[in-house]
Each structure stands twice: as structure tokens, then as C-alpha cells.
VEXFIKOL-718702 format. One record per residue (C-alpha): residue number from 1; residue in three letters; x, y, z. Coordinates in steps of 0.1 Angstrom, whole numbers, plus 5000, padded with zeros to 4 digits. Example, Ala and Ser with C-alpha at 12.3 -4.5 7.8 and 13.67 -1.06 7.14 Angstrom:
2
<node n="1" res="ALA" px="5123" py="4955" pz="5078"/>
<node n="2" res="SER" px="5137" py="4989" pz="5071"/>
// end
This chain:
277
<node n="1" res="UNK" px="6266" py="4388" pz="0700"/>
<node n="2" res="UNK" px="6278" py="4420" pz="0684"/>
<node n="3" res="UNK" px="6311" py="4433" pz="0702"/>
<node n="4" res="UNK" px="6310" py="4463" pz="0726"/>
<node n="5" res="UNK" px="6340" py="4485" pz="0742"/>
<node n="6" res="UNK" px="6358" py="4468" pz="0774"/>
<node n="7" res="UNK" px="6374" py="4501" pz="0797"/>
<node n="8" res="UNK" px="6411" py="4492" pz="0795"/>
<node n="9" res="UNK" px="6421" py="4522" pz="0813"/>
<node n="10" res="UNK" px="6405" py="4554" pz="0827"/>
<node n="11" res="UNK" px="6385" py="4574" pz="0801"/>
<node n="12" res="UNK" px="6399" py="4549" pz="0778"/>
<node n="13" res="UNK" px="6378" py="4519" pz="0759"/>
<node n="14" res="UNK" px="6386" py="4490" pz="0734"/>
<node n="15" res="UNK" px="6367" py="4470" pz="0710"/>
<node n="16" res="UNK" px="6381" py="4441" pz="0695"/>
<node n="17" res="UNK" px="6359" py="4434" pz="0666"/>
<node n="18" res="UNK" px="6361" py="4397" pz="0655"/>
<node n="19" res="UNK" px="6361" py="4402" pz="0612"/>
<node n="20" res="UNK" px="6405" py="4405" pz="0608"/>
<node n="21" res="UNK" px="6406" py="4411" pz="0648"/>
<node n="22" res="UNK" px="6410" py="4446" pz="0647"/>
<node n="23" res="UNK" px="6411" py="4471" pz="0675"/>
<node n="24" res="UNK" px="6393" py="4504" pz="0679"/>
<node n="25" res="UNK" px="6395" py="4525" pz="0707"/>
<node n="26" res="UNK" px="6377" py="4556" pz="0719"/>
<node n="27" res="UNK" px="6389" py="4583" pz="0750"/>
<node n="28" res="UNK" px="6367" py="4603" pz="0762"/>
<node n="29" res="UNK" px="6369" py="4637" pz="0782"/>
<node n="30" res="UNK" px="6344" py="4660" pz="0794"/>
<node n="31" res="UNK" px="6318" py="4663" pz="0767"/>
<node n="32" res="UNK" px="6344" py="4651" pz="0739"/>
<node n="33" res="UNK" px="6360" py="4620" pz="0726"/>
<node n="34" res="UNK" px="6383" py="4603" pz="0700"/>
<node n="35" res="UNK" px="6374" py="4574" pz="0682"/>
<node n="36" res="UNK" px="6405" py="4555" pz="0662"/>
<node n="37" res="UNK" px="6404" py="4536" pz="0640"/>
<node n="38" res="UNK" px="6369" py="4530" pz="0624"/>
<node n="39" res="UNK" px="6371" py="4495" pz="0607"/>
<node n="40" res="UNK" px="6366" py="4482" pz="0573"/>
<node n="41" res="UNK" px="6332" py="4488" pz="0557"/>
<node n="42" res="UNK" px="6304" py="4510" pz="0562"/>
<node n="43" res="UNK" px="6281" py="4482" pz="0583"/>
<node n="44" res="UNK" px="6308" py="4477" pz="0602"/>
<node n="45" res="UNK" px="6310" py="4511" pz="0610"/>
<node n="46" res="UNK" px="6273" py="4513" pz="0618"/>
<node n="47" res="UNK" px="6280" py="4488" pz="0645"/>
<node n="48" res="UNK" px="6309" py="4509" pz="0658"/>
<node n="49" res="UNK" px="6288" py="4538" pz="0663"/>
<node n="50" res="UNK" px="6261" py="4520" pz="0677"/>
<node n="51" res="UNK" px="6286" py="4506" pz="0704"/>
<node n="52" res="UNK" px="6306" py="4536" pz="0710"/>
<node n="53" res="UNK" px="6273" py="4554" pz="0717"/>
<node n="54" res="UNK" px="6271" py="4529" pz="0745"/>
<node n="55" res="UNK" px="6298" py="4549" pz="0764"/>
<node n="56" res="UNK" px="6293" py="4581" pz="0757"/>
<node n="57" res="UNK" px="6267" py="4608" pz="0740"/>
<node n="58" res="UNK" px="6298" py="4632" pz="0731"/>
<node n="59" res="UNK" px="6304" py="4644" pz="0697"/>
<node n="60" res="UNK" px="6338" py="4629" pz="0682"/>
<node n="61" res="UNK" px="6372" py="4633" pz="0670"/>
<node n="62" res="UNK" px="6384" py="4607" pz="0646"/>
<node n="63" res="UNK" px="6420" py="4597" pz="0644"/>
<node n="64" res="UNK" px="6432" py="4569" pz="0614"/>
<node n="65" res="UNK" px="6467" py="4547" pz="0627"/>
<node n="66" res="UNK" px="6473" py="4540" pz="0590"/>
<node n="67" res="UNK" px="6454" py="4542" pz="0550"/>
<node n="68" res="UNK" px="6448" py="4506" pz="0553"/>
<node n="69" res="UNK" px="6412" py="4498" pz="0549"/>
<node n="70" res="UNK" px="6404" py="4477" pz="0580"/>
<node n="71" res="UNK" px="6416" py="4510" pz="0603"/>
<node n="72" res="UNK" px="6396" py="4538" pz="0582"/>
<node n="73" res="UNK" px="6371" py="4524" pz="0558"/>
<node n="74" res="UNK" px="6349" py="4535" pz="0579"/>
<node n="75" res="UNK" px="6353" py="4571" pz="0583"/>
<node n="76" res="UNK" px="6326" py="4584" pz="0558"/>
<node n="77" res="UNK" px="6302" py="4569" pz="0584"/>
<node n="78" res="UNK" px="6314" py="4579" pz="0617"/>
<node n="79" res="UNK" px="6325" py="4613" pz="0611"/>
<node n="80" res="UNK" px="6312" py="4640" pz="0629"/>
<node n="81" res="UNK" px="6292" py="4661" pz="0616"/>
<node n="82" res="UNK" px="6302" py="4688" pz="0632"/>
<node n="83" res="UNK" px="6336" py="4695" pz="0618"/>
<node n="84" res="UNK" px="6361" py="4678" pz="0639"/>
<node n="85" res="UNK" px="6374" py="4662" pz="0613"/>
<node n="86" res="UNK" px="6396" py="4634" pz="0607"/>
<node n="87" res="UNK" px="6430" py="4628" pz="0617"/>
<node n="88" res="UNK" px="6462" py="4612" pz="0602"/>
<node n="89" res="UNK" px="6498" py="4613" pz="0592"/>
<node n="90" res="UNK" px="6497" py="4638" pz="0559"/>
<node n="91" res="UNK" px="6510" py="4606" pz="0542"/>
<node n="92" res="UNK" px="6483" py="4584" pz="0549"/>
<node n="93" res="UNK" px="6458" py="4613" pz="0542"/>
<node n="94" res="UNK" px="6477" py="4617" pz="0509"/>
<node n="95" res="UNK" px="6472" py="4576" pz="0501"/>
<node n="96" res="UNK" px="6440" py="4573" pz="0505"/>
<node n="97" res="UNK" px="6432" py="4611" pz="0488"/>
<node n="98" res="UNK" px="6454" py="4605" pz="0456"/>
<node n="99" res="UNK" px="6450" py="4563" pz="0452"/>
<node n="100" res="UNK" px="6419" py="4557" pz="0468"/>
<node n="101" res="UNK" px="6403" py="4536" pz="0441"/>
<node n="102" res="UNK" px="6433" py="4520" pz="0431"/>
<node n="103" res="UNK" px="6436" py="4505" pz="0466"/>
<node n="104" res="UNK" px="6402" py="4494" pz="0466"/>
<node n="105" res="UNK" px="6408" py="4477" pz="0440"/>
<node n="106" res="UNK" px="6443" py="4461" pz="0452"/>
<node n="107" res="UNK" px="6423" py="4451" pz="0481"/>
<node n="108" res="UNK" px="6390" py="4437" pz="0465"/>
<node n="109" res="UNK" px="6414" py="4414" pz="0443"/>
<node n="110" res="UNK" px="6430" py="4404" pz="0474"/>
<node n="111" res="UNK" px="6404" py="4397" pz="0494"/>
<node n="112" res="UNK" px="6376" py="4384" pz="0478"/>
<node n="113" res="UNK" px="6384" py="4347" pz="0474"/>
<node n="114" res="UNK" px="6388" py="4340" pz="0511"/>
<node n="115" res="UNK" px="6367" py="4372" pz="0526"/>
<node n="116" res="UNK" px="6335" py="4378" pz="0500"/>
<node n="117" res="UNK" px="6314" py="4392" pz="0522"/>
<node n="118" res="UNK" px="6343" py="4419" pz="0533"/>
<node n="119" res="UNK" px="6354" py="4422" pz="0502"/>
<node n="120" res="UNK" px="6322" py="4433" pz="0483"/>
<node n="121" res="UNK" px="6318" py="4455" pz="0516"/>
<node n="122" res="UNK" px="6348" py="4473" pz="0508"/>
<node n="123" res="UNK" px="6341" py="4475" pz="0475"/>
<node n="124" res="UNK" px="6301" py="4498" pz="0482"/>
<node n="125" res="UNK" px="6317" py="4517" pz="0513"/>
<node n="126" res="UNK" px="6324" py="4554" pz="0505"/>
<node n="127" res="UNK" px="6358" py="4566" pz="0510"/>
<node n="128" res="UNK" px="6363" py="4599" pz="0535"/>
<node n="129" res="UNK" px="6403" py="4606" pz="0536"/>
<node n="130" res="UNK" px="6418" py="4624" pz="0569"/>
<node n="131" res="UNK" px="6414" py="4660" pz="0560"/>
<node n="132" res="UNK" px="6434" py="4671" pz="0595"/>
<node n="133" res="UNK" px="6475" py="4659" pz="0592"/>
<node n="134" res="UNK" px="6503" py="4655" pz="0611"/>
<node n="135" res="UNK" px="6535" py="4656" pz="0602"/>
<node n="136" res="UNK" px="6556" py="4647" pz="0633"/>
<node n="137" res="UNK" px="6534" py="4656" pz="0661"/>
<node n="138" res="UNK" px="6501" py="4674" pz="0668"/>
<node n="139" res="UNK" px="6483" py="4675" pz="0709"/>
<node n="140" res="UNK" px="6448" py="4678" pz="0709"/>
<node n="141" res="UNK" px="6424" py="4688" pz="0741"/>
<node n="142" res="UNK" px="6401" py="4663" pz="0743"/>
<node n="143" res="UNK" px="6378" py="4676" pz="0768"/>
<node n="144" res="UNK" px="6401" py="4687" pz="0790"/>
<node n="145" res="UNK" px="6424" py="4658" pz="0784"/>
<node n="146" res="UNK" px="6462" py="4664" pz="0761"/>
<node n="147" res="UNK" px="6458" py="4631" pz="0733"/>
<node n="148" res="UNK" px="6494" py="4633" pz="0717"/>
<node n="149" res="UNK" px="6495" py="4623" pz="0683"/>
<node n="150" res="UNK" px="6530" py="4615" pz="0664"/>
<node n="151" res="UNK" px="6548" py="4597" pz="0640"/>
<node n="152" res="UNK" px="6584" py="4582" pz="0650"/>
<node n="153" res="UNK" px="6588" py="4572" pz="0616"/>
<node n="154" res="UNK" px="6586" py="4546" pz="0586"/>
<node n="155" res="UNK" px="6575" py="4511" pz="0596"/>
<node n="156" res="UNK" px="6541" py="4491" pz="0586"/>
<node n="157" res="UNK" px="6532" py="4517" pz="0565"/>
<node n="158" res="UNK" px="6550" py="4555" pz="0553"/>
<node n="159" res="UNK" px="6524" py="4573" pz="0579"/>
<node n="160" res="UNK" px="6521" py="4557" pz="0607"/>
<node n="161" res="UNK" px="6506" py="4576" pz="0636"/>
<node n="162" res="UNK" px="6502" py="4564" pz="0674"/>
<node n="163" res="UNK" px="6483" py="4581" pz="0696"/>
<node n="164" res="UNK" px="6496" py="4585" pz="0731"/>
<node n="165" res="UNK" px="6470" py="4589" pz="0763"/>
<node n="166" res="UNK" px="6493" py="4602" pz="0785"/>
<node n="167" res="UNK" px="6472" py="4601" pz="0823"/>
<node n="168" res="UNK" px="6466" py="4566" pz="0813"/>
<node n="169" res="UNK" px="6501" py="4557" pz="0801"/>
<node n="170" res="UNK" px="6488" py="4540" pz="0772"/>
<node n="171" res="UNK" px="6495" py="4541" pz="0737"/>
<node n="172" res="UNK" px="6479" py="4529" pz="0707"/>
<node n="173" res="UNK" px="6503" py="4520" pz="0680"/>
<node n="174" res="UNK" px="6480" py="4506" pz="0650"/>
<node n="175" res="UNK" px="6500" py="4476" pz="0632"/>
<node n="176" res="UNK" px="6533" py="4491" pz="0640"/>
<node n="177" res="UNK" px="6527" py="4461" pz="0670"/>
<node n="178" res="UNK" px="6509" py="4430" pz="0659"/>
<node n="179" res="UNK" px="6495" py="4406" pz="0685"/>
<node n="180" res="UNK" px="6487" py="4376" pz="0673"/>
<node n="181" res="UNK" px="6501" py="4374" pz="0641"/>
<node n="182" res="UNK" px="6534" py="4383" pz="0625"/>
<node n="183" res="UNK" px="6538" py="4417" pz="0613"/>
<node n="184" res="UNK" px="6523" py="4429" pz="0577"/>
<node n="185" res="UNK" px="6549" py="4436" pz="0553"/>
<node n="186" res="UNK" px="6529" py="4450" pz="0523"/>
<node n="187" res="UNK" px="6536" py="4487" pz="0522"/>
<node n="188" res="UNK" px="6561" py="4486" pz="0546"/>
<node n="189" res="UNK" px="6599" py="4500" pz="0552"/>
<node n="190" res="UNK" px="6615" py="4468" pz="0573"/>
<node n="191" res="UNK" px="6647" py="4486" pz="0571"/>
<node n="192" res="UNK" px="6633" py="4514" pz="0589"/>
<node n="193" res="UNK" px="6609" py="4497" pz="0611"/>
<node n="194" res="UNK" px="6632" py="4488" pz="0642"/>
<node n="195" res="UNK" px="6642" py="4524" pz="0644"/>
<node n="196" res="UNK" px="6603" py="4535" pz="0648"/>
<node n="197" res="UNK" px="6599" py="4510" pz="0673"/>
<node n="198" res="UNK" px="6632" py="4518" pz="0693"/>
<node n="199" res="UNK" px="6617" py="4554" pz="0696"/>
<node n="200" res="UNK" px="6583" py="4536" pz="0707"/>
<node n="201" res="UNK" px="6598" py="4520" pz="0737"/>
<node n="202" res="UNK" px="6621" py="4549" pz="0748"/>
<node n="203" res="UNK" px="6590" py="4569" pz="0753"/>
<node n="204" res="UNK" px="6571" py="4539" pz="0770"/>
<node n="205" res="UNK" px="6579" py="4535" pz="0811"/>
<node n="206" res="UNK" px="6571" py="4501" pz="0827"/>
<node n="207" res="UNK" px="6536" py="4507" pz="0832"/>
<node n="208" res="UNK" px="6526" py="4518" pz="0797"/>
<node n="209" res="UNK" px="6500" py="4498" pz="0781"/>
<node n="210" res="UNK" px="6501" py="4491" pz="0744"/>
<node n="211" res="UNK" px="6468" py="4487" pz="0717"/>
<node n="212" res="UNK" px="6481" py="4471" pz="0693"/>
<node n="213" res="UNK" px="6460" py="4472" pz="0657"/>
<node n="214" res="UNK" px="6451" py="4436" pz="0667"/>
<node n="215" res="UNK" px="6450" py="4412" pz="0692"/>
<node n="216" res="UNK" px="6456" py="4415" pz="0723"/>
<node n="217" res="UNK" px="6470" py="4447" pz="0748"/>
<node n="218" res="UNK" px="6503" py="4441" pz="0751"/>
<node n="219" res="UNK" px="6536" py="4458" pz="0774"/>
<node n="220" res="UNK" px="6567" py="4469" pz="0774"/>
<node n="221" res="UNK" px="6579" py="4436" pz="0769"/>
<node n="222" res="UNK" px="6566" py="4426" pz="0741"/>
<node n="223" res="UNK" px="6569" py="4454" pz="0717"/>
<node n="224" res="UNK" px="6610" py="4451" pz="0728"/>
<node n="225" res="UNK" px="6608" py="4416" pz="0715"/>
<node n="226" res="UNK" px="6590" py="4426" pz="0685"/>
<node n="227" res="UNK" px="6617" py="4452" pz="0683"/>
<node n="228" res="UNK" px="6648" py="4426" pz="0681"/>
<node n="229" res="UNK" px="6628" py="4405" pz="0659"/>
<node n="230" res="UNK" px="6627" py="4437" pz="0633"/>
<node n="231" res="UNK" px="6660" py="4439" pz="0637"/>
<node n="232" res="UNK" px="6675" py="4404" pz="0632"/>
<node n="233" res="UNK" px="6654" py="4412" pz="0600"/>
<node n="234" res="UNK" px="6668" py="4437" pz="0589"/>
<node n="235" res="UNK" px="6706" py="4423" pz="0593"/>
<node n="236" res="UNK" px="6692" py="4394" pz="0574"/>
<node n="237" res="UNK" px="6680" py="4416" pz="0545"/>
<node n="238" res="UNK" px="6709" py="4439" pz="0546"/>
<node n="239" res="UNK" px="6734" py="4406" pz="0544"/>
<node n="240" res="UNK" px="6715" py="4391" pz="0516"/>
<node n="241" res="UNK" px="6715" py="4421" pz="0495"/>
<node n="242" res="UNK" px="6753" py="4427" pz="0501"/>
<node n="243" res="UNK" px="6756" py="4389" pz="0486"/>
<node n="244" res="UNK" px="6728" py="4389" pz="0457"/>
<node n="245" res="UNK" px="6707" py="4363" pz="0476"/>
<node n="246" res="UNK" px="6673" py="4358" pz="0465"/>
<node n="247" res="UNK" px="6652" py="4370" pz="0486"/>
<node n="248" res="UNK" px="6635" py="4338" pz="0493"/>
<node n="249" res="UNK" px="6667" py="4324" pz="0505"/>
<node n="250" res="UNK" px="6665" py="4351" pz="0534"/>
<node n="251" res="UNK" px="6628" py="4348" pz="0543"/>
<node n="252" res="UNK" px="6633" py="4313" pz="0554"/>
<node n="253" res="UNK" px="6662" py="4325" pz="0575"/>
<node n="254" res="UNK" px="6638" py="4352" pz="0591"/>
<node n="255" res="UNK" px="6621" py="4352" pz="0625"/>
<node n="256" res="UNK" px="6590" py="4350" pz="0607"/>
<node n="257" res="UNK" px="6578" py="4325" pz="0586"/>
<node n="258" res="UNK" px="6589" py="4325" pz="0552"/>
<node n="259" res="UNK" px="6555" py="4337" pz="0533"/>
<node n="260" res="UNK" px="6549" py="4367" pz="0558"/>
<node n="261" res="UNK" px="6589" py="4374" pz="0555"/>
<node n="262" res="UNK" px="6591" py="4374" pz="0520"/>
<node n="263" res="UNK" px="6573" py="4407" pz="0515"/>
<node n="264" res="UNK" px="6597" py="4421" pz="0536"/>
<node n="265" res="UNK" px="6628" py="4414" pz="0523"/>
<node n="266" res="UNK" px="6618" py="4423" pz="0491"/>
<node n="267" res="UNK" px="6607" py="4454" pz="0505"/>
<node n="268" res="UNK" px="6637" py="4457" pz="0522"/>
<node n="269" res="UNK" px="6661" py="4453" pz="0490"/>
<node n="270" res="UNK" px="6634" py="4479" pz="0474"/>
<node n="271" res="UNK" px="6648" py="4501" pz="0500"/>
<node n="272" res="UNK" px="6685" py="4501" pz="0498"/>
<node n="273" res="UNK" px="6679" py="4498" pz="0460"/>
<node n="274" res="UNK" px="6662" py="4535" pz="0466"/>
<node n="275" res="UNK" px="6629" py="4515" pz="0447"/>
<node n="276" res="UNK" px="6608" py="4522" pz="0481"/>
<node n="277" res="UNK" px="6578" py="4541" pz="0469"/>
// end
């Protein structure tokens, strides 16, 4: 059974699609809509399409959360042909613009033993980067309705960008939240990260309702908890630098287990080194 969009809010749809349990999520106004995020290959994207056309006959707006290829490897196929573009942070836009290839490659290495099928996917799909940016914060009109799209800063990746629905109090965060799974450390700024997230829940009010890149909706709640976890992290990496401890001695201090925390405290030493690309 191929997976469809479940209305989570007003206007406001999600598809969990099963490969890497991604979300994608489309708004729609009057005669418009947004799609984010638009999966990892270009079958995959079909599929998108096909479901999103489901909901709605209106020409779309694409935003990407992140350049990681399970959130915008599918652009080149679901972008509209009518010029609307494609949203993202400039530094995203920038990653996939200037290293493309090299990060399909970095990803096809990666993936291919466990994930074949996705990996020689990735490897045929066409890349399209973003060629609309943001640099802090940019409101579009989505028929009729104000999509807010910002970046509070450094975390899972340089350019992360959520996009806030504001009459439904939602937000959709890409893998700055992870549901499901511990957070991916790979490109990211852990010394950073609980800062982004601190300015993610002052902006949230009891109600708000968070898509995270995958897994599950979550609240408030939650992303507070993945909040202190960040930061107990950070201390950890910041007291192990201070001390010369290797960096495996502090992942299996972490909240996370040791082979997800280990990218991250070496990231983390990477950035109070001033290595951090």
C-alpha cells in the first residue's frame, strides 16, 4: 500500500513514507500550496506527487528543511514548473549547488551495503538545488495564508530551516527534532544545537504541534527534553575537551548511545578547535 497524506491540522497534511521514515508535508491555501521536503530519489518523488495530487490540484511551492538527500533529492521532480521555485537556508542551497556530487558520493558509499536499492536510487536521481534562500527569515502568502520560514541557527546541519504554519500552530522542524531515533550528528554543530532549539521552544505555546523530519508529531514537551538532552551533551563535550579526553570516553558518558554520540563529540571538539567546516 503506497503511503498517502493524513490532515494533521487545518490546511495542513503529512506523509510518513516508510523507506528511512521520513516526513513530508504540504499546506495548502486558496489555489496554492507548499510541499516540504520531497524525499530521497526521483521514484520516490513520483510517488509524492502522485499522493500530494490526492489533496489538492494547486500549483506548488517547495521548501527543503536541510541538503540532506532524504529531504530534497527529490526536487528536480516535483518542482513546479511554473517558477515558484525552491526554498532553503542560502547554506543548504550553497551545499547542495557547490558539493552536490561529492555528497552523492559520500552518501552512495554510505548507503549502499545496507540500503542498495536507495542507494543506486540516489546515485540516477538528478540533483535541483534551492534557487530561492533565506538567510534568517522570509514569509510567504500561500494562498492567502503567511508560511514563516526561519533559521534560529546551527544544529543538525549549518542551514537548517523550519517552517512555521502559524493558524495552525504547527511547526515543522526537519531533523533539528528526531522522533524515533536519536539525533544525527554527521554535519552537525552540537555545541550550538541547544541554543537553536531553546529559540524553537520560546516561539512554540502549549498547543503547538511539532513535524519532526521523522517519526512521529511530537509537542512541546518533547522537543524541551530533546533540548536538555543537547545540552547535557554539550557540557559533556565541553568538559572532555577542557581535559584531553578521547572522545569515545565522552560518547559513552552521553545521553545517547555511544555510536550515534561519537559523531558528535568529535564534532563538537571540531568546534571549539575552530575545525567546524
Amino acid at each position: 500500500m503506497k503511503p498517502g497524506f493524513v490532515e494533521v491540522a487545518a490546511g495542513v497534511y503529512v506523509l510518513r513514507y516508510p523507506v528511512l521514515d521520513v516526513n513530508a508535508v504540504l499546506v495548502t491555501g486558496d489555489g496554492e500550496a507548499m510541499l516540504i521536503d520531497t524525499l530521497s530519489t526521483a521514484a520516490q518523488a513520483a510517488e509524492l506527487g502522485a499522493a500530494a495530487r490526492e489533496v489538492t490540484d494547486a500549483p506548488w511551492t517547495l521548501v527543503n528543511t536541510h541538503h540532506h538527500f532524504d529531504h530534497c533529492f527529490g526536487n528536480a521532480v516535483l518542482a513546479d514548473p511554473g517558477g515558484r521555485g525552491v526554498w532553503a537556508h542560502e547554506e543548504a542551497a550553497a551545499a547542495l549547488r557547490e558539493g552536490g556530487a561529492r555528497l552523492r558520493r559520500r552518501w552512495y558509499a554510505q548507503l549502499a551495503p545496507a540500503y542498495p536499492e536507495l542507494a543506486a536510487g540516489i546515485a540516477e536521481t538528478p540533483l535541483r538545488p534551492p534557487d530561492r534562500t533565506v538567510r534568517r527569515a522570509a514569509t510567504l502568502d500561500i494562498g492567502g495564508r503567511p508560511v514563516v520560514l526561519a533559521h534560529l541557527g546551527r544544529g543538525h546541519t549549518a542551514g537548517d530551516l523550519i517552517v512555521h504554519v502559524p493558524d495552525a500552530d504547527l511547526v515543522v522542524t526537519g531533523d533539528l527534532i528526531e522522533q524515533g531515533a536519536p539525533p544525527s550528528f554527521e554535519d552537525s554543530y552540537p555545541m550550538e544545537w541547544p541554543e537553536t532549539l531553546a529559540e524553537l521552544v520560546r516561539g512554540a505555546t502549549p498547543s503547538t504541534v511539532f513535524v519532526p523530519g521523522h517519526g512521529d508529531l511530537v509537542n512541546g514537551p518533547f522537543v524541551a527534553g530533546q533540548h536538555e538532552e543537547l545540552t547535557s551533551l554539550a557540557w559533556l563535550i565541553r568538559e572532555g575537551h577542557a581535559d584531553g579526553a578521547p572522545a569515545e570516553a565522552v560518547a559513552v558518558r552521553s545521553p545517547y548511545p555511544p555510536t550515534a554520540a561519537l559523531p558528535a563529540v568529535r564534532r563538537g571538539y571540531a568546534e571549539l578547535d575552530g575545525r567546524a567546516a
